[in-house]
N, C-alpha and C positions, 0 to 999 in steps of 0.2 A: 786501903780501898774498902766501901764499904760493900757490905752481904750483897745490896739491893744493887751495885754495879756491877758484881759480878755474877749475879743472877742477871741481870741485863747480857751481859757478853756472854756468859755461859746460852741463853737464850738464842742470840745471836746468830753465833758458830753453829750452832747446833742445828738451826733455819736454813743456814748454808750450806749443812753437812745434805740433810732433808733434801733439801732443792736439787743440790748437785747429783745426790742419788737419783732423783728423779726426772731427771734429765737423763743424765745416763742410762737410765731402765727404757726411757722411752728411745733416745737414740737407737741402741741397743734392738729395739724391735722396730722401730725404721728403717734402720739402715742395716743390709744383708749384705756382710761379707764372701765372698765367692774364692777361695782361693784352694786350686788344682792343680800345686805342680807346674804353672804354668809357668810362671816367671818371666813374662812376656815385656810388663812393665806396671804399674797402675794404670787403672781406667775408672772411670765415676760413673756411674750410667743411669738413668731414669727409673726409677724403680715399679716394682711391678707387687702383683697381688698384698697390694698394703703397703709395701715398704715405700718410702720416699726416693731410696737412694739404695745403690748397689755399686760396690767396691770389689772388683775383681783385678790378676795379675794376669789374664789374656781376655782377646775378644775376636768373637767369632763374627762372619759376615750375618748372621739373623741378628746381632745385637747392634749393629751398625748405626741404628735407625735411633736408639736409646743413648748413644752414646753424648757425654756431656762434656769430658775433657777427660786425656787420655794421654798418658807419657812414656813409648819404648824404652826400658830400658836394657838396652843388649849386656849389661854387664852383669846382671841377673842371671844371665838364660842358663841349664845346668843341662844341655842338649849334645848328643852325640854327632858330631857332623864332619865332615872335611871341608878342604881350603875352599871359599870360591873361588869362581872361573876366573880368571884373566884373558885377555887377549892371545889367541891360539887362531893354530892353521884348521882344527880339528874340532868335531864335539868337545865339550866339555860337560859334568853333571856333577852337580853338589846338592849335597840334601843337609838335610836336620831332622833327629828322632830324638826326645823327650821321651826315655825310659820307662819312666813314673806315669807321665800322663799320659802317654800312649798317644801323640798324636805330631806330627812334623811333617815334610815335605819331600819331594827331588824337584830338581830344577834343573832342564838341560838345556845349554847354551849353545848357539851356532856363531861362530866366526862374521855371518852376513847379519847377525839381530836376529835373527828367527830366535825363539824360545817352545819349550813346551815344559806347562807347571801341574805335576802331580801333587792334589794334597791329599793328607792322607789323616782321618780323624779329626779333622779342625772344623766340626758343624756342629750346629742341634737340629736335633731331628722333630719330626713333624709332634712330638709331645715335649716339644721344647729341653730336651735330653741333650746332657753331653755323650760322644761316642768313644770311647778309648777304644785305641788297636788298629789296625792296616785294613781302616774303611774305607774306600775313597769318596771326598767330599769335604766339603771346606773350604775354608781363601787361607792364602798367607798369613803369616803373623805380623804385626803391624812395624815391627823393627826392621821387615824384610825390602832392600830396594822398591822392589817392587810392586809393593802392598800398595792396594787402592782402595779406600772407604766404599765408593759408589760404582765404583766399574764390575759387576756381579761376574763380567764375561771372566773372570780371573779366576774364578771361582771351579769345585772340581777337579776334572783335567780342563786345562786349557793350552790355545797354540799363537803364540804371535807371531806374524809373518813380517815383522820388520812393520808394516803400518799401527797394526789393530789386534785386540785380543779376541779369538774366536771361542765359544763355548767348545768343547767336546762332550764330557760326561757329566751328568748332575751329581750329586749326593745319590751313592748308591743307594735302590731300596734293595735292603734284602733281608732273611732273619728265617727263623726256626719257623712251622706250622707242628703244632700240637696235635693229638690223637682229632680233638674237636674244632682243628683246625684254627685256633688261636695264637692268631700272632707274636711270636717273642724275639725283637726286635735287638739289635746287638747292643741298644743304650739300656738295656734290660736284665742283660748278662754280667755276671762280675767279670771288672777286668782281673786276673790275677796279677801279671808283668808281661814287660816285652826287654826284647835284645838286640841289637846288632851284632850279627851272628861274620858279618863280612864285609870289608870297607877300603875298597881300593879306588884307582885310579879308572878301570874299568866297571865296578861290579861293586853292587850292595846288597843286599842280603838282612831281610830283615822278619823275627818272628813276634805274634804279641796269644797271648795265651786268656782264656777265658772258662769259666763254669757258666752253667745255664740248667735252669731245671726244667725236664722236659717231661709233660705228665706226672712228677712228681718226684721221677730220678735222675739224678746228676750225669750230667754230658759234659767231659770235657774238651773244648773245642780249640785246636791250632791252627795258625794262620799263620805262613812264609808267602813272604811277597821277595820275588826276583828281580832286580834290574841292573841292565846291561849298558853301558854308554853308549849312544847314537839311537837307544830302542822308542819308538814312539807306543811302548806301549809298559804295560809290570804283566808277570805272569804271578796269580796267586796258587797258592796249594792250600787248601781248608780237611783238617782231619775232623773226626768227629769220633770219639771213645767211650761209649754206654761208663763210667766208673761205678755205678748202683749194683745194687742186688736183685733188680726185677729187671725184664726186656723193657722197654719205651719202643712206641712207635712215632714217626716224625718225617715229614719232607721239610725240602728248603729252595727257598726262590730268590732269585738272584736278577735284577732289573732293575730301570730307571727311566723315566723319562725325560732323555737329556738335553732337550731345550738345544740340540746340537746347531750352531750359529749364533743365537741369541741367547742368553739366561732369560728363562721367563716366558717362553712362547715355544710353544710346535709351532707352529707355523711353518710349512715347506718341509715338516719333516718325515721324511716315506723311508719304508722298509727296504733293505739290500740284500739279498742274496748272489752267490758268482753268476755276473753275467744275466740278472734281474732287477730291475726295482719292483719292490714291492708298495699297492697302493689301498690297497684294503687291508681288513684285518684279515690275518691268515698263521695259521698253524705252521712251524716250521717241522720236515721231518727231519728228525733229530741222526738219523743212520745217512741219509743222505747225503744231509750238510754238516759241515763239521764246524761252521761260522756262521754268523749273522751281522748286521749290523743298522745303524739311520743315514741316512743322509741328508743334509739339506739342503735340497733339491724341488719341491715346490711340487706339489701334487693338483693336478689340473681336475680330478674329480672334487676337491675344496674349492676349484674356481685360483688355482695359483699358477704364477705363470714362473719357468725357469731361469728365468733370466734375471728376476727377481733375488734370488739364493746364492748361497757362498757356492755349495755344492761342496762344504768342506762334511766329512762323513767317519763313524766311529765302526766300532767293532766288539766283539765276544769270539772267542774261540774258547771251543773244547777237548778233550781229549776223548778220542773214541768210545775208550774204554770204559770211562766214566761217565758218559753222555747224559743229560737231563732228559728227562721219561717224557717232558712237554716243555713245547717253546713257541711263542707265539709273537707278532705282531699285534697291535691294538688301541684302542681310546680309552680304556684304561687296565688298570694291574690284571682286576680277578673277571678275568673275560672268558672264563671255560662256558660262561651263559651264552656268549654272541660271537664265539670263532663257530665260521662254517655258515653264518649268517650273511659274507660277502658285505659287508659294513663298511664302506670307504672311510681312510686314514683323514679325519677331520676335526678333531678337535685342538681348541686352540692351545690348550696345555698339555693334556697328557698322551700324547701319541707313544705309546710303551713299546719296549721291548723284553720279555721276560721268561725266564729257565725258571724251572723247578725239575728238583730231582726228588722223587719218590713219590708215595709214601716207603718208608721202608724202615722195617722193626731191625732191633740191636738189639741183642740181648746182653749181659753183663762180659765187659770184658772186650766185646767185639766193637769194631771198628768200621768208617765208612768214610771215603775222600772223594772227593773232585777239584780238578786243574781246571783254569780257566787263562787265558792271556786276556786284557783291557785294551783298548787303549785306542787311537785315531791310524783309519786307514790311510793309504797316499791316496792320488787321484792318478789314471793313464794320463801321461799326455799328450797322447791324440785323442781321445775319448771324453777324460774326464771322469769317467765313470770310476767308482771308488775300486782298492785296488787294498786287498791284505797283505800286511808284510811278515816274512816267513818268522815265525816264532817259534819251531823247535818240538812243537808240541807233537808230530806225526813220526 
């Protein structure tokens, strides 16, 4: 062979070697791989700030929209769960918790089709964030029976009554406030782990563990979520443990506006208290009432009429002891500007409901908790009128 052909092909190869790098270099910053632990399945998605394309192994309900072809694969999943339901005279409840990524579900089944679906860490939040740990908020995982692209009502808690899936809670808002009052939000916080701490036929038992820097010094925060078979609701228990060398000061708030009936709309949704609806914004007192809740019920100061509305209705309980310093109904989160302003409940999104406990300093070493139960009231029925069921917390 002569010099000048295999200077030719040396030439060649070598264009190709070129090329192919350069392909791969650009792929490579086009296309953003995403992978959390999730082991959901592949998903291809629409890509976002510059990328072409995004390659992830779960998908959330905000990504639904981007989604371009997507394939469960259950044999993946590295998830701590028990058997699903069968057919039973009784409740049944099966969940899934994903260790690693901190985020799975419960799922309780009735014997008539009824359903109520807790998720718990499967969202992104309003800065586009993944949440690790026992958030509530989310849709199923897309291998799950039940999983629907476009039915948002599934989303949260939700309740099916044999027909139709009903909203109950949104994506909780909640998270840290800073000495300057700066929100830091749980997709914020390191997750450390989580556990299943208890896994039976009746009862689950679950904790997920977190650091947070709060003014500068380290907070470590825990979180056990309870639940009971038949319970339509979880009870959390949140610590908070200064681990620095200087005090931090800090409150924390705890709300949502849960689009309760519909994903995506207040609309009809007015404040409850025992043996009240509430239809403006109003300060709840926190020694008085030991609960709060929405209901979707149609408030006639927006011009809504009841009959219109599910009248299906949620809840918060506290524990005395621990009670939030403020609690309010409202049109939106940071309403300490317009409670006491008599403001009727109208707006078409955010009809809030929200606790905040503190401010209150920790100094190193010292600690600080609050209990809260979740979940959907019953209705009386003779009444209708929403109705808390006993959670244990008194």
């Amino acid at each position: 062979m002569s010099l000048i052909r295999i200077m030719s092909t040396y030439r060649f190869f070598a264009g190709v070697l070129v090329l192919f790098l350069a392909v791969s270099t650009l792929l490579a910053m086009k296309i953003k791989f995403n992978f959390h632990h999730g082991f959901e399945g592949i998903f291809i998605l629409n890509g976002e700030k510059g990328a072409w394309l995004e390659i992830c192994d779960d998908l959330f309900p905000e990504e639904s929209q981007r989604l371009l072809w997507g394939k469960p694969l259950c044999y993946l999943k590295q998830v701590a769960s028990n058997e699903a339901c069968t057919v039973s005279n009784k409740p049944c409840a099966n969940y899934e918790w994903n260790e690693k990524a901190g985020r799975g579900f419960i799922k309780l089944s009735y014997p008539d089709g009824r359903k109520l679906v807790i998720n718990l860490g499967r969202f992104l939040d309003s800065e586009g964030k993944k949440t690790s740990g026992l958030f509530l908020g989310g849709g199923l995982p897309p291998s799950d029976p039940d999983y629907s692209l476009s039915d948002r009502n599934k989303t949260g808690m939700a309740y099916y009554d044999g027909h139709r899936y009903y909203h109950i809670w949104c994506n909780a808002n909640e998270g840290i406030a800073d000495a300057v009052n700066a929100q830091i939000t749980p997709s914020n916080w390191q997750f450390i782990s989580s556990r299943v701490l208890e896994s039976s036929v009746d009862n689950v038992t679950i904790v997920s563990n977190h650091r947070v820097l709060v003014n500068d010094v380290p907070v470590a925060v825990e979180r056990l979520l309870f639940y009971q078979t038949g319970n339509h609701f979880v009870t959390l228990v949140t610590n908070f443990r200064n681990i620095g060398t200087a005090p931090t000061t800090f409150s924390y708030s705890y709300g949502d506006e849960p689009w309760i009936g519909d994903y995506g709309s207040s609309a009809g949704n007015v404040g409850w208290l025992k043996n009240r609806v509430i239809l403006r914004e109003t300060e709840i007192n926190t020694e008085q009432h030991s609960y709060a809740g929405m209901v979707d019920y149609g408030n006639p100061l927006a011009g809504e009429h009841h009959e219109f509305y599910s009248h299906k209705a949620n809840f918060i309980e506290w524990q005395p002891s621990n009670r939030p310093d403020l609690a309010y109904f409202a049109n939106k989160f940071d309403a300490k500007d317009t409670i006491g302003k008599n403001l009727p409940l109208t707006s078409m999104t955010d009809r809030v409901i929200n606790l905040i406990w503190g401010p209150d300093s920790l100094k190193p070493g010292e600690s600080f908790s609050f209990t809260i139960a979740v979940g959907m009231a019953d209705n009386d029925p003779k009444t209708g009128f929403p109705i808390k069921p006993d959670t244990h917390l008194h």
